[in-house]
Structure formats: C-alpha cells, structure tokens
C-alpha positions as CSV (number, residue, x, y, z in Angstrom):
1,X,3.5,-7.9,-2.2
2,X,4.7,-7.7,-5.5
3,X,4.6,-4.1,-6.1
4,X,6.3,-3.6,-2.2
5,X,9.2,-5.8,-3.7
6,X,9.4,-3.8,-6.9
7,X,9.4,-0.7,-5.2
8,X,12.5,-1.7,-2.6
9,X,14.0,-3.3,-5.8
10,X,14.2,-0.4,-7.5
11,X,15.0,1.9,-4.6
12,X,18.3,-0.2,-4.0
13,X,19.5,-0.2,-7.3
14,X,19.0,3.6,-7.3
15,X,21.2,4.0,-4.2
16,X,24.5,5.7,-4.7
17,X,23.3,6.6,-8.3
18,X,22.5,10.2,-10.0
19,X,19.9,12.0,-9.0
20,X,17.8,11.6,-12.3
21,X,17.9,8.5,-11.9
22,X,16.8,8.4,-8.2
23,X,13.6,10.6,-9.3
24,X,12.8,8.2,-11.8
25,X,12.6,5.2,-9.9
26,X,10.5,7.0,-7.1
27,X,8.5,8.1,-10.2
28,X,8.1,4.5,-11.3
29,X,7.0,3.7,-7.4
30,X,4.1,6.0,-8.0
31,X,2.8,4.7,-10.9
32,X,3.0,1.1,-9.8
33,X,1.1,3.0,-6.4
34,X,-1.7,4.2,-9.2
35,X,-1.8,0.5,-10.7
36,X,-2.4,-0.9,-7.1
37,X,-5.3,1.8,-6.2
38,X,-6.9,1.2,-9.1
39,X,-6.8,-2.7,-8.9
40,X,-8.1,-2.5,-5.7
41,X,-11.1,-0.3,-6.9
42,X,-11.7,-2.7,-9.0
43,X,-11.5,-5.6,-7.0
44,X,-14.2,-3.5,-4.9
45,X,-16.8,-2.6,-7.3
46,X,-16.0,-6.5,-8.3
47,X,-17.3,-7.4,-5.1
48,X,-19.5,-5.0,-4.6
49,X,-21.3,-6.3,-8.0
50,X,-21.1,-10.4,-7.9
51,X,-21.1,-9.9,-3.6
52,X,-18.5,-11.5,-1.9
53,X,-18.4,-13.8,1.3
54,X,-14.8,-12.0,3.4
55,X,-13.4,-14.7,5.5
56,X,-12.8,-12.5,8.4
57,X,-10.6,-14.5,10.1
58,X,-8.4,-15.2,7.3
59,X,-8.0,-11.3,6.7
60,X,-6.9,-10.5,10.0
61,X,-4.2,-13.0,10.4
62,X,-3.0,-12.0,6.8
63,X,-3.4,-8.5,7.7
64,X,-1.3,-9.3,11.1
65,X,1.8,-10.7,9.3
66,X,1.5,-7.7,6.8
67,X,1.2,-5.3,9.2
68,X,4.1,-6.5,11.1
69,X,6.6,-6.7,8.1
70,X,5.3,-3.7,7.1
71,X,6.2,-1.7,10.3
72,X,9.5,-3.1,10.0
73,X,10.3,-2.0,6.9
74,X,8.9,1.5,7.6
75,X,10.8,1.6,10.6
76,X,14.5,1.0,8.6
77,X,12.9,3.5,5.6
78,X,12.3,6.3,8.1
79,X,15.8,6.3,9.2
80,X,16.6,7.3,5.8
81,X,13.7,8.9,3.5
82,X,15.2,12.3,3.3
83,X,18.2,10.6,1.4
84,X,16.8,11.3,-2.4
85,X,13.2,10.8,-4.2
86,X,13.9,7.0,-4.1
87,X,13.9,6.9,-0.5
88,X,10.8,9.7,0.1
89,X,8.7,7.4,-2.2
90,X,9.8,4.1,-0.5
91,X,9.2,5.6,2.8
92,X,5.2,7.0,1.7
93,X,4.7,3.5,-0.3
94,X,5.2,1.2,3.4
95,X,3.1,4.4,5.0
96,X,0.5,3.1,2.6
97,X,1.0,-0.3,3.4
98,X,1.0,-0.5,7.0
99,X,-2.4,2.2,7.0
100,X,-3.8,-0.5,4.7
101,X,-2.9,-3.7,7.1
102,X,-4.7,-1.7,9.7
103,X,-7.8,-1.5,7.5
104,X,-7.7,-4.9,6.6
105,X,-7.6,-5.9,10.0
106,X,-10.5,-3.5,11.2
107,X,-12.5,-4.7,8.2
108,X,-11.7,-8.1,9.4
109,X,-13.5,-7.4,12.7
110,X,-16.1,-5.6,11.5
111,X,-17.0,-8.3,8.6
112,X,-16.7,-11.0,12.0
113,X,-18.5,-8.8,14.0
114,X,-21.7,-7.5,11.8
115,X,-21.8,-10.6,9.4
116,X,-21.9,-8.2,6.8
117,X,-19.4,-7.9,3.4
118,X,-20.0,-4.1,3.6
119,X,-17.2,-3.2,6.0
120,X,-14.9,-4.8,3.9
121,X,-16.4,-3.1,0.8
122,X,-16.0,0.4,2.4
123,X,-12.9,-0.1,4.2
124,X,-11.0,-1.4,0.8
125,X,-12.1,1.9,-0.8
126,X,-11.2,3.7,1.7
127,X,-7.7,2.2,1.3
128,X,-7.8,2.3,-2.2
129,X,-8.3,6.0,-2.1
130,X,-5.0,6.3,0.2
131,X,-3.1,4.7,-1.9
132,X,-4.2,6.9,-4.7
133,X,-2.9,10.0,-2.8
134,X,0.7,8.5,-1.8
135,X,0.7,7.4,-5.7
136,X,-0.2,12.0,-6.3
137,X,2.5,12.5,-3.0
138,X,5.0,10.4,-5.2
139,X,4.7,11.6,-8.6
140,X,4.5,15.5,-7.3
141,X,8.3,15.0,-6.4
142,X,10.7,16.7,-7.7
C-alpha cells in the first residue's frame, strides 16, 4: 500500500507542472513497480523454500477490500490517464493492482479449496511477473 500511496503522491504533485517533470515522476512509479515485483519474487521463492501455511480466508477478505479500493481508484485514473506520463503510469500501476487483488483472491480459493500452498506460490508469481511488465510499460514512456 505503500508504494500505491507513493505513486498517487507523486502523481499529484506533478499535476499542473512541466512536462519533464511529469515524465520523471511516472519514471519513479516504474521503478518503485520494479522494487514491488521483485519483492514479491522474493517473498515467493521465500515461501517456496521455508514452505508457507496461506491463511486463505485471511487473503480473500484482504484481497476484497483491495480490490474494491483499487477499482475505485482506477475508475477516477481512467477518466484522466491520457493527461501526461504521470497519469498513464498511475493509471497502469492501479491496472496492476486490481489484476493482483483478483489473484490474491483466486489464490485464496484455491489455497481453501486444495489445501495446498502451491496456488498461492504460482499465483504470486504470476502477479509478480505482471507487475514487472507495467514496471517495462512505465519506464518505456516517453
């Protein structure tokens, strides 16, 4: 949540500001996009090495609340993501987000449903992966 906050942050204080400066905060969302793919890589290969005990429930009511506060703020970002590179990379970054809720919350029934950590384990790559090509769809802006 951190990084969803930084990337709004700095996507409001770019607003009515040069263009440069635009690009470089949506440059800055894409690197802090990289930093969160590759933490949850590693927070996968983590689990898949110690093993790991999901609490399914748990992830789909957290997944849930994300998802919904995500949607909402994809929904205000869409009216207005062609208004510079700040607002492109804002818009891709809650993309990212709200697929990810999704995936949380599939994992979440599949972990509940199977008994098994290895839905969880797939799933979060899978996610981390995404995030890794909105962080390459960010930083190829120009």
């Amino acid at each position: 949540m951190f990084a969803d906050a930084a990337v709004y942050g700095l996507a409001l204080y770019a607003v009515g500001r040069a263009a440069a400066l635009k690009m470089k905060a949506a440059h800055i969302a894409g690197w802090l996009q990289v930093v969160v793919a590759l933490g949850a890589l590693l927070e996968v290969v983590r689990r898949a090495v110690v093993g790991s005990e999901p609490a399914s429930m748990l992830m789909m009511s957290i997944g849930l609340v994300a998802l919904i506060a995500n949607v909402t703020c994809l929904v205000l970002i869409a009216k207005k993501r062609d208004r510079g590179a700040h607002m492109t990379a804002s818009y891709i970054f809650s993309a990212n987000d709200v697929i990810a809720n999704a995936g949380v919350i599939v994992a979440g029934v599949l972990v509940a449903w199977t008994g098994s950590s290895y839905p969880d384990l797939v799933i979060g790559a899978v996610i981390a992966l995404i995030v890794l090509s909105g962080a390459r769809r960010i930083l190829n802006l120009r």
